[in-house]
C-alpha positions as CSV (number, residue, x, y, z in Angstrom):
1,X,83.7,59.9,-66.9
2,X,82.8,58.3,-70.5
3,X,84.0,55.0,-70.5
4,X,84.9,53.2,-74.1
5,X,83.5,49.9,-74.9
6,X,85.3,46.7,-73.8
7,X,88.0,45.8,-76.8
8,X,88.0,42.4,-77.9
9,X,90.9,42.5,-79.4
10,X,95.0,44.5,-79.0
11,X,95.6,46.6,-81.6
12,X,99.3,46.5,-83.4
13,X,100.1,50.1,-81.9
14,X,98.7,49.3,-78.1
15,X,101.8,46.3,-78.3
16,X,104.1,48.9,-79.6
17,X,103.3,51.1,-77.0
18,X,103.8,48.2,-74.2
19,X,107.6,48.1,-75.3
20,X,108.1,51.7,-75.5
21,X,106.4,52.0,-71.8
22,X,108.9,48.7,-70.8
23,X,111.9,50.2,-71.9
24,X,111.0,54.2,-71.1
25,X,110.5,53.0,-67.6
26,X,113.5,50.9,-66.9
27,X,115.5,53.3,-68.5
28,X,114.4,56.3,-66.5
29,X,114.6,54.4,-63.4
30,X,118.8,53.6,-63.6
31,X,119.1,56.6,-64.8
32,X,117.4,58.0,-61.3
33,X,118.9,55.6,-59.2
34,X,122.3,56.5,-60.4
35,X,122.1,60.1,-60.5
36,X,120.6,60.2,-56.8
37,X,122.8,58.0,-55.0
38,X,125.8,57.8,-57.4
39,X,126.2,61.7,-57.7
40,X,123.6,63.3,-55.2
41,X,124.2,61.2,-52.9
42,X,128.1,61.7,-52.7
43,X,128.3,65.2,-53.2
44,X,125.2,66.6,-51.2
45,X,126.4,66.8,-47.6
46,X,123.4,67.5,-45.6
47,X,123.2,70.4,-42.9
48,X,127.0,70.8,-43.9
49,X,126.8,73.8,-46.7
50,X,130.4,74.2,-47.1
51,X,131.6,70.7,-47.4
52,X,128.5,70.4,-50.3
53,X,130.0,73.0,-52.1
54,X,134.0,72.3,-52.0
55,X,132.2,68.8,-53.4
56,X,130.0,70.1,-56.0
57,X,133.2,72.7,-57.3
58,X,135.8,70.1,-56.9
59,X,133.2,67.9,-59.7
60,X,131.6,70.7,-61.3
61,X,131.5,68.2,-63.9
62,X,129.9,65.1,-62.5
63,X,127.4,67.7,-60.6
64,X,126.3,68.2,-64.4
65,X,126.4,65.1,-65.5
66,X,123.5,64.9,-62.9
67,X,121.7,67.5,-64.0
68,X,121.5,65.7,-67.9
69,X,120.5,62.5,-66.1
70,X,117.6,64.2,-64.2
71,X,116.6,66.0,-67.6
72,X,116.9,62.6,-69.3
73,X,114.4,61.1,-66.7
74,X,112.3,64.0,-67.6
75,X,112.2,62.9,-71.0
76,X,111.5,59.2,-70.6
77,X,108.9,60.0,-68.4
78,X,107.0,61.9,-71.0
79,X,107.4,59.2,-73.4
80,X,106.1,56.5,-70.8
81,X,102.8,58.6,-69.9
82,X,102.4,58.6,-73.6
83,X,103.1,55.3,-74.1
84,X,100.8,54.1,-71.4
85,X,98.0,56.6,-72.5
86,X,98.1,54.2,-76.1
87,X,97.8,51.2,-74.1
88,X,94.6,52.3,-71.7
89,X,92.2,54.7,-73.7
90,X,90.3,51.8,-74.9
91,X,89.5,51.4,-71.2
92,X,88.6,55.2,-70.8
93,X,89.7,57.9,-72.5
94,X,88.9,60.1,-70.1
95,X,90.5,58.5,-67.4
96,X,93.8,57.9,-69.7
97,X,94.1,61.5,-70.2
98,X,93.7,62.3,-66.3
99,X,96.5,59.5,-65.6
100,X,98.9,61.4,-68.2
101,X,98.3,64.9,-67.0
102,X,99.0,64.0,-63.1
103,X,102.2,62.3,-64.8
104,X,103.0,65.4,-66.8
105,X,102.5,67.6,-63.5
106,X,105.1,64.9,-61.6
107,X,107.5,65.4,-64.5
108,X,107.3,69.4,-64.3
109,X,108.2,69.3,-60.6
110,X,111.5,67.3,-61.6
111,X,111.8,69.8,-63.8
112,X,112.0,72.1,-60.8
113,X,113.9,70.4,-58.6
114,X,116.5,70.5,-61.4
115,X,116.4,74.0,-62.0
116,X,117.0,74.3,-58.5
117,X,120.4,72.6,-59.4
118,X,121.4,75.2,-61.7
119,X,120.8,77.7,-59.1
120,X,122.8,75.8,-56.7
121,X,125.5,75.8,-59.1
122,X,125.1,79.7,-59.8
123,X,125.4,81.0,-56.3
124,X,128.6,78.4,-56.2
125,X,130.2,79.7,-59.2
126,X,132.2,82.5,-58.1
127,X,131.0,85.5,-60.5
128,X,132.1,88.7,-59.9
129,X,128.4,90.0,-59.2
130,X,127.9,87.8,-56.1
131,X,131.3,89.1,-54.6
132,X,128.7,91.3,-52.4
133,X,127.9,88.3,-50.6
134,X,130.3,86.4,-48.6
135,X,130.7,82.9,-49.3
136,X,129.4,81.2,-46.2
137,X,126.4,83.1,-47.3
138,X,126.4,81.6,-50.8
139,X,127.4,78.3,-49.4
140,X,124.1,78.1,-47.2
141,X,121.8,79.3,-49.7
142,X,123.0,77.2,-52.4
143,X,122.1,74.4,-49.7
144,X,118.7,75.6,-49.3
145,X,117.5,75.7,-53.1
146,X,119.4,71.8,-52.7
147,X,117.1,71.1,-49.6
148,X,113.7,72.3,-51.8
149,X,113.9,69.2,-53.8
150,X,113.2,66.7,-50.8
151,X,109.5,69.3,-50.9
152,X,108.9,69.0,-54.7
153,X,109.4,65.6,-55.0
154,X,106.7,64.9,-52.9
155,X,104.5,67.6,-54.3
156,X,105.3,65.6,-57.3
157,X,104.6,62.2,-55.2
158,X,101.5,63.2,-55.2
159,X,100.7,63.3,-58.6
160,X,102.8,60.9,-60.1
161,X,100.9,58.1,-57.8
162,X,97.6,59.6,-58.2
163,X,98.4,58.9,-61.9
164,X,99.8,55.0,-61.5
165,X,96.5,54.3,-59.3
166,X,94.3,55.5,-62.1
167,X,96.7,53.6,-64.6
168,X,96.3,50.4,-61.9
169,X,92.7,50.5,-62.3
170,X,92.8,50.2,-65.9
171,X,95.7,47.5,-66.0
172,X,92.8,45.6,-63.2
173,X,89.7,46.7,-65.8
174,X,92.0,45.9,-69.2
175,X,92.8,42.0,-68.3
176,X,96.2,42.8,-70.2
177,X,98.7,41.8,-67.6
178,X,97.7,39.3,-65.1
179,X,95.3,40.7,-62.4
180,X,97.1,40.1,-59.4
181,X,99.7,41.9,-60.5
182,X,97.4,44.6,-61.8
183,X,95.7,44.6,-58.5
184,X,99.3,45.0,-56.6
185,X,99.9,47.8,-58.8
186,X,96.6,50.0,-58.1
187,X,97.1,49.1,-54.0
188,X,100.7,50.1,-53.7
189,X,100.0,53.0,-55.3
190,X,97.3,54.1,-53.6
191,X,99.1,53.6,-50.3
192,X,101.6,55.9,-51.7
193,X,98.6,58.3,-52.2
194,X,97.4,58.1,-48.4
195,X,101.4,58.1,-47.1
196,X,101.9,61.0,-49.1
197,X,98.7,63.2,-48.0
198,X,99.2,62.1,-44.2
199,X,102.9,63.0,-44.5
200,X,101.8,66.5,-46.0
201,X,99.4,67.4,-42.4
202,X,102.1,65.2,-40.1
203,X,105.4,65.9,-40.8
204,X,106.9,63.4,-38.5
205,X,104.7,60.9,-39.8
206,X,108.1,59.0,-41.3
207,X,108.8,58.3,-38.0
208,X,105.8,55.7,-38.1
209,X,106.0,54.7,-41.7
210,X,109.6,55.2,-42.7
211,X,110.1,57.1,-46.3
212,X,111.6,55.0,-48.5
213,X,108.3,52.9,-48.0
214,X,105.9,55.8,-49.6
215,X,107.0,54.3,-53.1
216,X,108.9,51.4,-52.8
217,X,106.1,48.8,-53.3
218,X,104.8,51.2,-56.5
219,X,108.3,50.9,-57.8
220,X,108.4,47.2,-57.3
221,X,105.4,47.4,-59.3
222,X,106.7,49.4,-62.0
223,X,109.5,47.3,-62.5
224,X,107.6,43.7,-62.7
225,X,105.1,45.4,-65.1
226,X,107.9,46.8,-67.3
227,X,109.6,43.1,-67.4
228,X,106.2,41.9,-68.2
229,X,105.5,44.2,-70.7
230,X,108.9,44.2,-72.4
231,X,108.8,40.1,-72.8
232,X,105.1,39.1,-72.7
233,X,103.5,42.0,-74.3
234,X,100.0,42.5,-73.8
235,X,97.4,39.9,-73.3
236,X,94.3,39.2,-74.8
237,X,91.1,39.9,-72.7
238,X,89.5,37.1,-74.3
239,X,92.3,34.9,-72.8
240,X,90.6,35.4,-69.4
């Protein structure tokens, strides 16, 4: 993997791009939050198909309303890989680009998973060429193509922090941010990596390392790096 020389100095575009990735992330992240646990999470009643879809038909619209919010995230994310790619290729190029694409393959299984909701939504929506099938039928499997989103995202897990481990080695190599923060960033997310592979060949291995810790110290990460990079900018290596 071709590494570039050590810059000596931030170019104008590189401090652009540490706003844009500041912002983009942020951004996408309420947006996330609220459309899992704001919307998802009160109409989706698991293992209970037809309370999940008198919810989603009684707010068709709010059920929407999610799906723009997960195609907005889709959106931000691109610009963020982008963003980020402008701040680290003076590290290594090739090791930039491998960061984006394993960010590009998390954003296409969110793409997915939100297809998925328009299926959910079809099966739900009463047209005349489903009459065939009766609705507890309907009901289940519009629960199902629900349920296959818990599976993509952490196909896309997988990817997305195989991507910020590459990108936390380069924040560690760059000297832009302050190291131990750089440092946190390329751990957390490389525990993510093992969590998600182990979880992958032992399904009940949340029972040992509950869920919600695969990616919460990555997202802490994310978050104090956006802060950083949104009101320090980047640092100069020759500060350190």
């Amino acid at each position: 993997m071709s590494t570039a020389p050590f810059p000596n100095r931030i170019e104008p575009e590189q401090q652009t791009a540490a706003k844009v990735a500041g912002i983009s992330y942020l951004l996408t992240f309420v947006a996330v939050v609220y459309v899992n646990f704001a919307i998802h999470g009160r109409l989706i009643v698991h293992n209970n198909a037809a309370e999940t879809a008198k919810n989603i038909l009684a707010h068709e619209q709010l059920f929407r309303i999610g799906i723009v919010g997960d195609l907005f995230y889709c959106v931000g994310v691109v610009v963020l890989l982008s963003a980020l790619y402008v701040i680290l290729k003076p590290m290594s190029r090739g090791l930039a680009v491998l960061a984006a694409f394993w960010r590009l393959v998390w954003v296409l299984m969110w793409l997915a998973m939100t297809l998925h909701l328009f299926d959910a939504l079809r099966l739900l929506s009463g047209a005349e060429y489903l009459q065939a099938f009766e609705p507890g039928r309907l009901q289940s499997l519009a629960l199902f193509y629900l349920g296959t989103s818990f599976d993509y995202y952490y196909v896309g897990l997988l990817f997305g922090s195989l991507a910020s481990t590459v990108c936390g080695y380069l924040w560690f190599k760059s000297r832009y941010i302050p190291r131990a923060l750089a440092a946190f960033g390329l751990i957390s997310s490389a525990f993510c990596v093992a969590c998600t592979l182990v979880f992958y060949i032992f399904p009940n291995f949340d029972k040992i390392v509950n869920l919600w810790w695969f990616d919460t110290p990555m997202a802490l990460f994310d978050i104090a790096l956006s802060f950083w990079l949104i009101f320090k900018g980047l640092r100069s290596p020759l500060l350190e």
